[in-house]
C-alpha positions in Angstrom: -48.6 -10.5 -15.2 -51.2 -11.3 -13.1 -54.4 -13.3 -14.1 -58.1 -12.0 -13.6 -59.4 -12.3 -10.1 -62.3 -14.9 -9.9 -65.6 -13.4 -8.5 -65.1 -14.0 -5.1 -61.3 -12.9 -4.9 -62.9 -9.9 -6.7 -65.8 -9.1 -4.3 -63.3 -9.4 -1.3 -60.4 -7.0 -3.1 -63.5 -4.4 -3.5 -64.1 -4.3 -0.5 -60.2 -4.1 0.5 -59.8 -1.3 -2.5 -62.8 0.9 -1.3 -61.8 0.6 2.4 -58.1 1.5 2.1 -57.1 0.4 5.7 -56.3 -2.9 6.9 -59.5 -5.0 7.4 -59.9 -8.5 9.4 -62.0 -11.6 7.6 -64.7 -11.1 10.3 -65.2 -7.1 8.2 -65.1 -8.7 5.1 -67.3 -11.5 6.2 -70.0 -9.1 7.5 -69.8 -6.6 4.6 -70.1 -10.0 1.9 -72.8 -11.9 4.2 -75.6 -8.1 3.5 -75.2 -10.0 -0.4 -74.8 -13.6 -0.1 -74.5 -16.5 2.2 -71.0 -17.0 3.1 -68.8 -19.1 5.7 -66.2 -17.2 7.7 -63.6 -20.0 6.9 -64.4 -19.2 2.8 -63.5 -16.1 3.4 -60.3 -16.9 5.4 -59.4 -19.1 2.7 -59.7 -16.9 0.0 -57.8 -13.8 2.0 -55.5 -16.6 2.8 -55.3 -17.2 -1.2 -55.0 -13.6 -2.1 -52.1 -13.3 0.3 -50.3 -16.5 -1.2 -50.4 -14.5 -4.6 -49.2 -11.4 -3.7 -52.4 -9.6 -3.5 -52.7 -8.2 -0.1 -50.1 -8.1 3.0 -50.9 -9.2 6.2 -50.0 -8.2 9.4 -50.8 -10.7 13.1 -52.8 -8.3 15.7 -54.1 -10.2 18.5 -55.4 -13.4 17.3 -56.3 -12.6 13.6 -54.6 -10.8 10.8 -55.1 -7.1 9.3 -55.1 -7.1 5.4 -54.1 -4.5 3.3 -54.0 -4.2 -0.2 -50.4 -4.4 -2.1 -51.3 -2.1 -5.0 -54.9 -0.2 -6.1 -58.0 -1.7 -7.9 -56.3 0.8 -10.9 -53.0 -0.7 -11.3 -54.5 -4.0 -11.4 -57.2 -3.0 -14.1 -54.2 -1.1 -16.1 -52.4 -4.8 -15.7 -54.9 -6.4 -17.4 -55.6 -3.9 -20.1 -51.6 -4.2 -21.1 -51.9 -8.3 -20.7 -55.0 -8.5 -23.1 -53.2 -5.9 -25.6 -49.5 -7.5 -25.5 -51.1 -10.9 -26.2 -52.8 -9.4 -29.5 -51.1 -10.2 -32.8 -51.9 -6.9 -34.0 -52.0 -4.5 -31.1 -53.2 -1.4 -33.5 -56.0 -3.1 -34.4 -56.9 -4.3 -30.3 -57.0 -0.7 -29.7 -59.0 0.2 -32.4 -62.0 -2.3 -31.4 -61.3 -1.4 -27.8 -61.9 2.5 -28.3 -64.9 1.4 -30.4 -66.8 -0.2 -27.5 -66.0 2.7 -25.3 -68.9 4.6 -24.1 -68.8 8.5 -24.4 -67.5 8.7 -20.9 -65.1 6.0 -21.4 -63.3 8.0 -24.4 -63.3 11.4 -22.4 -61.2 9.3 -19.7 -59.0 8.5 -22.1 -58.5 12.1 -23.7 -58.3 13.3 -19.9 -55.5 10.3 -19.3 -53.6 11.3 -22.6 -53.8 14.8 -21.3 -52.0 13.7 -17.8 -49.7 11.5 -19.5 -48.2 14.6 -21.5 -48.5 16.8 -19.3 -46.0 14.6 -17.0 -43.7 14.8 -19.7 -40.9 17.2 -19.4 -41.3 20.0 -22.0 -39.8 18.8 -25.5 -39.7 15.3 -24.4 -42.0 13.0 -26.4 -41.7 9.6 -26.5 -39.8 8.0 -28.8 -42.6 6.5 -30.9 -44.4 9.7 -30.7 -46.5 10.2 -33.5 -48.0 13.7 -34.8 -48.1 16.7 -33.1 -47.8 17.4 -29.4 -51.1 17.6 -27.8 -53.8 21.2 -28.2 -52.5 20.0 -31.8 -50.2 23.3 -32.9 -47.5 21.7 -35.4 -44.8 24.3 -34.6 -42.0 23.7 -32.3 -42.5 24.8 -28.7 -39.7 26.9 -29.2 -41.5 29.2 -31.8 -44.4 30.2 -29.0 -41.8 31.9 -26.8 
């Protein structure tokens, strides 16, 4: 599972995440130096670090390295949010204050996610732990709309 980046690793990831091409340090260094002051070899390091940890891949051209990221700025949010809930003792009740502090828009991303999710599912093939009826809430069988 991985652990939360820290705030730099974070601001140089963004920048690798909005990108979505391989970058050098001297790009990242430019883009990070319009918001702080910032050594070249700090950033190095910390590319250096996020390689070492499996963050991004880099490939030698000429005398520096391209970075690109291993997986999307999503996948390692939705890693997080399964970390924080599997470490719960009651993961119900985790999810229940965690829907509470959504905002509006935060709750219609998750109606339009639950919508996706089902919607990938071949027809009659809940989950196992389904619970209730199959989303646009009809109880009947699909069977009994044909």
């Amino acid at each position: 599972m991985p652990r939360q980046l820290g705030d730099l690793e974070d601001a140089v990831m963004t920048r690798v995440w909005q990108w979505n091409r391989p970058v050098t340090v001297r790009e990242v260094l430019e883009d990070l130096q319009r918001e702080r002051s910032i050594a070249y070899t700090t950033v190095m390091t910390v590319m250096d670090n996020l390689h070492q940890k499996g963050w991004v891949r880099r490939e030698v051209e000429g005398r520096a390295y391209r970075y690109t990221a291993v997986s999307t700025r999503a996948a390692y949010a939705a890693a997080l949010m399964n970390e924080a809930w599997s470490k719960s003792d009651n993961p119900a009740a985790a999810l229940v204050a965690f829907f509470g502090m959504m905002s509006p828009e935060q709750r219609q991303s998750l109606q339009d996610a639950v919508r996706m999710v089902r919607a990938d599912r071949p027809e009659g093939d809940p989950p196992e732990d389904a619970v209730g009826p199959p989303s646009g809430g009809s109880e009947r069988p699909p069977e009994a709309g044909r």
